[in-house]
C-alpha positions as CSV (number, residue, x, y, z in Angstrom):
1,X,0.0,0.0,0.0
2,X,2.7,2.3,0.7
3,X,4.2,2.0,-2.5
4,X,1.3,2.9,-4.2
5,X,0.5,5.9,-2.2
6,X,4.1,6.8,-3.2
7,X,3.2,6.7,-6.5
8,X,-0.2,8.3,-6.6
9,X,1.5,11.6,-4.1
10,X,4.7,12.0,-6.7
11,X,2.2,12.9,-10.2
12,X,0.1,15.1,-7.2
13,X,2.9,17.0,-6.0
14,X,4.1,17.9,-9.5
15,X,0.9,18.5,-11.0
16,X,0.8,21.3,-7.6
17,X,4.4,22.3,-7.9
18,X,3.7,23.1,-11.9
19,X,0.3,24.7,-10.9
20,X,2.1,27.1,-8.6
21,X,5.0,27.7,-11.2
22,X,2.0,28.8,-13.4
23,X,0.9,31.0,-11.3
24,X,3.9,32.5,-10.1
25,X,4.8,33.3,-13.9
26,X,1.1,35.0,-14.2
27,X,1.7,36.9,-11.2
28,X,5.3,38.0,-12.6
29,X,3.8,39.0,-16.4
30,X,1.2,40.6,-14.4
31,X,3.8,42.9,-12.1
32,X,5.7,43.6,-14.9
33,X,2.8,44.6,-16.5
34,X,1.9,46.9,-14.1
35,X,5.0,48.5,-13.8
36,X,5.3,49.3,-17.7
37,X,1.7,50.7,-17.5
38,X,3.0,52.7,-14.5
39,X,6.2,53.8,-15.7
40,X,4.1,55.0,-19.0
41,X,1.9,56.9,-17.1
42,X,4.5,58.4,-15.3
43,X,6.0,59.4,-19.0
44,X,3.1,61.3,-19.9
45,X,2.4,63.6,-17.0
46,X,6.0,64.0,-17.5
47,X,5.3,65.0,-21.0
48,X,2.4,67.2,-20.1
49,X,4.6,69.0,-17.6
50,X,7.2,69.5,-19.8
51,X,4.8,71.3,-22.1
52,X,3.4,73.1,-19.0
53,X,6.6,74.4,-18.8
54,X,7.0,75.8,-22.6
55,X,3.7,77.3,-21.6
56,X,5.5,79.0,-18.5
57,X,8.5,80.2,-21.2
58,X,6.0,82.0,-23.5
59,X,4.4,83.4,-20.6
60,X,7.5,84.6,-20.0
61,X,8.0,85.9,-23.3
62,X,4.9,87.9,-23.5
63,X,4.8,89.6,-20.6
64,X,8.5,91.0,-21.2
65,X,8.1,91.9,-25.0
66,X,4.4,91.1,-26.5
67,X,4.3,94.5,-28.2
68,X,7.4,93.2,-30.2
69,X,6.8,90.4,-32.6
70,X,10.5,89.8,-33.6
71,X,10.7,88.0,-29.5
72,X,7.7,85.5,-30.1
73,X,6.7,85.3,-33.4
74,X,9.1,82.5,-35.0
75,X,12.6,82.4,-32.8
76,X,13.4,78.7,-32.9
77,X,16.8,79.5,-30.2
78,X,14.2,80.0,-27.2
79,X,11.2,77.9,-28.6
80,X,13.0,74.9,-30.4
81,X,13.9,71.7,-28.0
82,X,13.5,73.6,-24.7
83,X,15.7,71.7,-22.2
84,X,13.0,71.3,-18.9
85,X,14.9,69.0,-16.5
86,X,17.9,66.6,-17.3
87,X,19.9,64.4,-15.2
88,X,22.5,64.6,-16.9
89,X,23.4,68.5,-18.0
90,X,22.2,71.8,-17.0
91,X,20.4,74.4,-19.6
92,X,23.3,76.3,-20.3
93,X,25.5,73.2,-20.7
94,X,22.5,71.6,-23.1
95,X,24.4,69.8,-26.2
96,X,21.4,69.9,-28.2
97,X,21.8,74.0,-28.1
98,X,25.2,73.5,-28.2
99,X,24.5,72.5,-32.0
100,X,22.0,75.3,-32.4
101,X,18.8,73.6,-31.8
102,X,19.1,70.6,-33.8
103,X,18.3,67.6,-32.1
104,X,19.2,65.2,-34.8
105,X,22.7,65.2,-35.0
106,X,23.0,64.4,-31.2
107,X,20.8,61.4,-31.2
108,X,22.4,60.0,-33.9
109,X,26.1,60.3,-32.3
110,X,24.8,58.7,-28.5
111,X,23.0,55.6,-28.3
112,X,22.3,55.8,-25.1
113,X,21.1,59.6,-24.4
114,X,20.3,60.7,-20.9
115,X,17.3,61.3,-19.8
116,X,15.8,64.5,-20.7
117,X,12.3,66.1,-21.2
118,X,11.6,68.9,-23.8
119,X,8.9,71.6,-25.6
120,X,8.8,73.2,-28.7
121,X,6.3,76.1,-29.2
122,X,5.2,75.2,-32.4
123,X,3.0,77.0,-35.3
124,X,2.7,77.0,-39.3
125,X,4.4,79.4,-41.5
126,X,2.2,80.1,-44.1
127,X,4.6,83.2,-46.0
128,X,7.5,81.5,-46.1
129,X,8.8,78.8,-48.7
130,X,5.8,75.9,-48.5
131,X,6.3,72.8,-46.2
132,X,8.0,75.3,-43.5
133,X,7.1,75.5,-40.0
134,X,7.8,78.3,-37.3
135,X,8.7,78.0,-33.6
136,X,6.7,80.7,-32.3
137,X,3.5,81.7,-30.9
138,X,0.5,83.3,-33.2
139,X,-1.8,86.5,-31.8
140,X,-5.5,85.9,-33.1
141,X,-5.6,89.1,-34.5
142,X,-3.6,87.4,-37.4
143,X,-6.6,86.1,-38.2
144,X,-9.6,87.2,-39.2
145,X,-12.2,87.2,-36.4
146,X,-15.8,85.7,-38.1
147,X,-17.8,87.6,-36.0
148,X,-16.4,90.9,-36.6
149,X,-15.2,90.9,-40.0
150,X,-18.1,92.3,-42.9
151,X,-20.0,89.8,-45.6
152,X,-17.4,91.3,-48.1
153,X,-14.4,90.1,-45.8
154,X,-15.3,86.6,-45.4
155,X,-16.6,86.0,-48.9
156,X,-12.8,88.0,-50.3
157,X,-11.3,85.1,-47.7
158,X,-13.3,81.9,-47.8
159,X,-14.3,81.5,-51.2
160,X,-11.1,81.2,-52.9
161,X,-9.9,78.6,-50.1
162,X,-13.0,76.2,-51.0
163,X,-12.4,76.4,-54.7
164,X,-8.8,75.3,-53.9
165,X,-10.3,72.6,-51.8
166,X,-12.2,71.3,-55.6
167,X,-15.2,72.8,-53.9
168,X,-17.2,73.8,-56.7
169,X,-20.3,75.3,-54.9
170,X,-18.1,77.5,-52.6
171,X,-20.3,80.9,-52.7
172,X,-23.5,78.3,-51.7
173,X,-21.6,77.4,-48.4
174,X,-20.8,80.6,-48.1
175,X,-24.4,81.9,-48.2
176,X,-25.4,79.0,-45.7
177,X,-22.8,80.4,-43.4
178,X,-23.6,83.8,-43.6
179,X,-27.0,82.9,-43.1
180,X,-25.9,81.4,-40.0
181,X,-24.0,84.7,-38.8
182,X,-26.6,87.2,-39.6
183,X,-29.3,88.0,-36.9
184,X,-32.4,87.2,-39.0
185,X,-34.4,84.2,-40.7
186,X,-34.4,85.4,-44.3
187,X,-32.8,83.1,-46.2
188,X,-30.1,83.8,-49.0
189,X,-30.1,82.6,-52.4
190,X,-28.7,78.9,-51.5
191,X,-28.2,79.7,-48.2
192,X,-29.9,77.7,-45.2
193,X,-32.2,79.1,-42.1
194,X,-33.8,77.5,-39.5
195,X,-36.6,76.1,-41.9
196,X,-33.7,74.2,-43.2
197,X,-32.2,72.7,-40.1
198,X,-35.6,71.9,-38.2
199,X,-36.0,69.5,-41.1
200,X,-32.5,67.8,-40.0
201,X,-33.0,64.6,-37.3
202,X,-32.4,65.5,-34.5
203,X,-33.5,69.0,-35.7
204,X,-31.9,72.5,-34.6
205,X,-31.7,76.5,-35.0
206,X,-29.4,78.3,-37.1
207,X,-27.1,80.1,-34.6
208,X,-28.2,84.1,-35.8
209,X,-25.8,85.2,-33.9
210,X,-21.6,85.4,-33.3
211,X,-20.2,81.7,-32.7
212,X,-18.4,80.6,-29.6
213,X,-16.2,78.0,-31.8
214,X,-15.0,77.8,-35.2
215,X,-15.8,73.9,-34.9
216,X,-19.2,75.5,-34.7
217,X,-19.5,76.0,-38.1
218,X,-19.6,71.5,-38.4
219,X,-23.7,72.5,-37.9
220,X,-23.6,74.8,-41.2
221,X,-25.2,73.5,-43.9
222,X,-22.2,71.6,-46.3
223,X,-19.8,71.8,-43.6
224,X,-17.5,69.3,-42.7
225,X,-14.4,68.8,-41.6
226,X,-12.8,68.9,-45.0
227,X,-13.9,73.0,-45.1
228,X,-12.3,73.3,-41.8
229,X,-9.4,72.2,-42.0
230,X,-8.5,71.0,-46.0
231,X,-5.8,68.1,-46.8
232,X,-4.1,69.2,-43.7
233,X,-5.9,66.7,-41.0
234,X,-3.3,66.7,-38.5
235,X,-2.8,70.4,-38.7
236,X,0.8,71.4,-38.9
237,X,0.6,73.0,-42.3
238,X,3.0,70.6,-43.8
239,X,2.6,68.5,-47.0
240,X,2.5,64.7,-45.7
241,X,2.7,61.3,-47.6
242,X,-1.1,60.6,-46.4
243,X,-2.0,64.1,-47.4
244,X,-0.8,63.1,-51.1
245,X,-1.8,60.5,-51.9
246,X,-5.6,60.4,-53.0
247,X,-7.7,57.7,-52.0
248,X,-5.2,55.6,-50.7
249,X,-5.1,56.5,-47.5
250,X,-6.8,59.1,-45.0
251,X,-7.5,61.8,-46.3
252,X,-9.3,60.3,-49.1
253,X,-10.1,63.5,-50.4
254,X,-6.7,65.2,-50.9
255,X,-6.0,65.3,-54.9
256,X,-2.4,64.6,-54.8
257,X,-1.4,67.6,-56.6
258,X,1.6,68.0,-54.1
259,X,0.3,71.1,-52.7
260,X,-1.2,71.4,-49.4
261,X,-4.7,73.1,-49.8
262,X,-6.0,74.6,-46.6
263,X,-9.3,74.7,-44.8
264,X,-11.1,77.8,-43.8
265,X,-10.1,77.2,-40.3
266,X,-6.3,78.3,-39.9
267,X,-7.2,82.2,-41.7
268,X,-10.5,82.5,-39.0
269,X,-10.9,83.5,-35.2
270,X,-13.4,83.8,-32.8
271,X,-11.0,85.3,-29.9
272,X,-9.2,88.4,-30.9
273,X,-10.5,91.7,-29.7
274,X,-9.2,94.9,-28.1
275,X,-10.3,97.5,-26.3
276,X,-12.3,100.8,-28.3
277,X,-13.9,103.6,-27.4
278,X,-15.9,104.2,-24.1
279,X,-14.1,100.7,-22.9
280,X,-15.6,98.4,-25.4
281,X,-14.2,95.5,-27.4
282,X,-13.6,95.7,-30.9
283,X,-13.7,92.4,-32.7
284,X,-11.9,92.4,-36.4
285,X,-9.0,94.2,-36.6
286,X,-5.8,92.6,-38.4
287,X,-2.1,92.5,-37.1
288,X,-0.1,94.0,-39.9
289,X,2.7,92.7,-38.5
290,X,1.5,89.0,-38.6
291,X,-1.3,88.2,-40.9
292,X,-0.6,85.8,-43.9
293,X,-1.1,87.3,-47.0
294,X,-4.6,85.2,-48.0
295,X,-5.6,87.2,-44.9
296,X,-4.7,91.0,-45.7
297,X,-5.7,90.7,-49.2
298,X,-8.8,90.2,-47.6
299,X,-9.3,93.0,-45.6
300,X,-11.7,95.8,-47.5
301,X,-10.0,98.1,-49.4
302,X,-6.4,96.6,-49.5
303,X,-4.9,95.9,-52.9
304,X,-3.4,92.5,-54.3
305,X,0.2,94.7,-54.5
306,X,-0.7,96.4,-50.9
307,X,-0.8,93.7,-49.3
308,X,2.7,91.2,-50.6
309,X,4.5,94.6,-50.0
310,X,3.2,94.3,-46.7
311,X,4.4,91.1,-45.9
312,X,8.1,91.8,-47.6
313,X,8.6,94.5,-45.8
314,X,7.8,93.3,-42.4
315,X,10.5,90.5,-42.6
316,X,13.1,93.7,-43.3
317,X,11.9,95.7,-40.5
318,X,13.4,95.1,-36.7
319,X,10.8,95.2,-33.6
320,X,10.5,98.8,-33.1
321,X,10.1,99.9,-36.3
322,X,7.1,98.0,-36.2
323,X,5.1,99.3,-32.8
324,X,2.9,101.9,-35.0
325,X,0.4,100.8,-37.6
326,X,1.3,103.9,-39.5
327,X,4.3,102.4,-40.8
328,X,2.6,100.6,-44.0
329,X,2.2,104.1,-45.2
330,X,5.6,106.1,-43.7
331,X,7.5,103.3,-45.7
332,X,5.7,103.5,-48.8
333,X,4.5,100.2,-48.7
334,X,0.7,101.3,-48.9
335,X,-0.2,104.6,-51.2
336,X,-2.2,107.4,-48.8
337,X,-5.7,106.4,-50.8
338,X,-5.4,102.7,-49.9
339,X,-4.2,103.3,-46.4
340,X,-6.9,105.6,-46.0
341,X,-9.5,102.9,-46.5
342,X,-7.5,100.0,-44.5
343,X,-6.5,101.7,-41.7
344,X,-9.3,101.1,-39.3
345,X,-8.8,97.6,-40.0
346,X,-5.0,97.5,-39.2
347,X,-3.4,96.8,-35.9
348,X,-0.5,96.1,-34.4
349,X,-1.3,95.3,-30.8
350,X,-1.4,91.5,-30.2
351,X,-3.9,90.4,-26.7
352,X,-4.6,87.2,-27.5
353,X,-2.8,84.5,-28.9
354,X,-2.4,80.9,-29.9
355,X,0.3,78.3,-28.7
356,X,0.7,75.1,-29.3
357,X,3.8,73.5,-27.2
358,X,5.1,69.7,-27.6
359,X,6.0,67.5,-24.3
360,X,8.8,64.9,-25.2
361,X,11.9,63.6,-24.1
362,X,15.6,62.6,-25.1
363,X,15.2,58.9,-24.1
364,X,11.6,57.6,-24.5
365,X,9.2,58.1,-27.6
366,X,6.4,59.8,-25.7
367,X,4.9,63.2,-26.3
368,X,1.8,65.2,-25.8
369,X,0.4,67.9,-27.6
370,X,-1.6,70.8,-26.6
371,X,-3.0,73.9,-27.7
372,X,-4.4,77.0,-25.9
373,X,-5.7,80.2,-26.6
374,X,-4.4,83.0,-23.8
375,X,-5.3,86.3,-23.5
376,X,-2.8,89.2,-21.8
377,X,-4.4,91.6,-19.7
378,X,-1.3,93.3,-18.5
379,X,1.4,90.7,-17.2
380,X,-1.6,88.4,-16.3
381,X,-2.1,85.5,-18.6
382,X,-6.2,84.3,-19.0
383,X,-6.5,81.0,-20.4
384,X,-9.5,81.3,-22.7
385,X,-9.4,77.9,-24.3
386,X,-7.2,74.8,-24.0
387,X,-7.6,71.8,-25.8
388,X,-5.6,68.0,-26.2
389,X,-4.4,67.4,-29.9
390,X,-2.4,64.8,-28.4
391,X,-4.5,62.4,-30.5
392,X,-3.5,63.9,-34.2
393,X,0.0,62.9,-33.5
394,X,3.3,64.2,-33.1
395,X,3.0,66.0,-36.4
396,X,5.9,68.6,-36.3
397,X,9.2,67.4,-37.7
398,X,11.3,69.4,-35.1
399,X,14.6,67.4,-35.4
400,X,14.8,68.1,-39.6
401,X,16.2,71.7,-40.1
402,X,15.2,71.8,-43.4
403,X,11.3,72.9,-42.3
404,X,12.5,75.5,-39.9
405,X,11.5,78.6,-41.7
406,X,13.8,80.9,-39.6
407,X,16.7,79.0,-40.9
408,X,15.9,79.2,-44.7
């Protein structure tokens, strides 16, 4: 008997022992499991505060200099691969500045880099070579603001974007969106009221009114996200393979011309405003110093001509020379007839403005991305909108100097 009971506790203790070996190996992938999910959390909050912290450098920035565009508008040696915190080497010691800015070169020569957390401020370049990018941050007023520009503004602006876009019935969505604007329920030829939009399930009301978002404009009748933001769907106003392609791949709409057509979206604003008369806002006016050309050849009175000299001469000019409006016309650049009509339109005071800072690091391949919209009222910063693009992608190719627009 003893024998056999020998024989039947052997094949029991290894079927136990194995059990137990099973789930100590469970319990191990499970740990380490755990601690990679922790130690990639950890990453990203270490991401987001090194973008925090790029957010803290343009704060900077601004309250020091806002009134001078040459210290914010597109100066990749404070904004380009901003050293936050490394074990390894102080700020002043960083080896990425040490080989002015670019990042490239020194990941290629170390294989094993220290670790080190970074921001860029990043934002398009739309008047410089195309495919360029700036490291910089971008007052609204560059823009033109939808709710305060006239009918004759945003027709001059948006039309010839959505023909670019192949859109062939570009002054219908322009009446639907007008319609939208405008305070009352008479419809436009082509346009779209609330008769229109009740018949919609679930049904709603045209707005009649200023919107809060550009995004907004998704309820407008023939609105999509193709008329907001064009072939460039991860928004960094650079030419990618997917944005090329045609159907192949998303977008499925891009035509594969090899030119980046915009949306509406980059050119319009809902934020920019500064003080008038008897204290109140005025919504509209145009940064001289900053707008992109599609923009001032918008504004009402400004000619074709007017408005390249504009931009060629601002790239000339150094930061002070550029405090006063008035200097379109004391340069030449603007003849007194055309100035004359423009010049309510025309600023040079910058209150609000867009930023868009990337979180990364040296050693790991995680980043965040994140956009806000600030406003300055004196050295105090108001955050009036802040948003996650984390989910678009990386996007910006900040270790290739060739798209640095600075540089070129």
């Amino acid at each position: 008997m003893s024998s056999k009971r020998r024989a039947i506790v052997l094949p029991v203790v290894l079927v136990l022992v194995g059990l137990l070996a099973l789930v100590m190996a469970g319990f191990v992938f499970f740990m380490r499991a755990e601690m990679s999910g922790l130690s990639a959390r950890r990453d990203i909050q270490q991401a987001h505060l090194a973008a925090e912290s790029g957010l803290q450098e343009v704060l900077l920035t601004l309250r020091e200099a806002r009134f001078d565009s040459k210290q914010w508008f597109d100066v990749p040696d404070v904004f380009r691969h901003g050293l936050v915190y490394s074990e390894a080497f102080e700020r002043d010691d960083d080896p990425v500045r040490e080989q002015s800015g670019s990042r490239e070169q020194y990941l290629e020569e170390n294989d094993l880099v220290p670790p080190a957390w970074r921001f860029s401020v990043v934002a398009v370049s739309f008047d410089d070579q195309p495919d360029m990018m700036r490291y910089g941050v971008t007052p609204e007023a560059s823009r033109m603001n939808i709710n305060g520009a006239t009918e004759e503004e945003l027709t001059a602006l948006v039309e010839p974007i959505l023909y670019d876009l192949g859109l062939e019935n570009a002054p219908e969505l322009v009446a639907c969106m007008l319609d939208w604007l405008d305070e009352d329920d008479e419809e436009r030829t082509n346009g779209a009221e609330s008769t229109y939009y009740n018949t919609l399930e679930p049904g709603y009301y045209a707005k009649n009114g200023p919107v809060d978002t550009l995004e907004e404009l998704l309820l407008v009748k023939g609105f999509s996200a193709a008329v907001l933001y064009g072939e460039d769907v991860n928004r960094n106003g650079i030419l990618d393979p997917n944005e090329d392609d045609a159907d192949d791949s998303f977008p499925y709409y891009d035509n594969a011309d090899g030119i980046l057509d915009y949306g509406i979206a980059p050119f319009l604003t809902v934020w920019s405003s500064e003080p008038g008369a008897e204290g109140q806002n005025v919504a509209g006016k145009i940064n001289v110093n900053t707008a992109p050309l599609r923009v001032l050849q918008a504004i009402a009175g400004m000619t074709p001509e007017g408005a390249e000299q504009i931009v060629a001469m601002r790239q000339e000019m150094d930061g002070e020379a550029l405090l006063e409006p008035q200097w379109v016309q004391t340069t030449g650049v603007l003849d007194p007839e055309t100035y004359e009509a423009v010049k309510d339109r025309l600023t040079v005071q910058a209150l609000q403005f867009h930023v868009e800072i990337l979180g990364y690091a040296d050693h790991v391949r995680i980043a965040r991305r994140y956009e806000w919209v600030l406003e300055m009222r004196g050295p105090i910063a108001q955050v009036l909108y802040h948003r996650d693009l984390t989910r678009l992608g990386f996007a910006w190719p900040i270790d290739e100097d060739t798209f640095v627009a600075a540089e070129q």
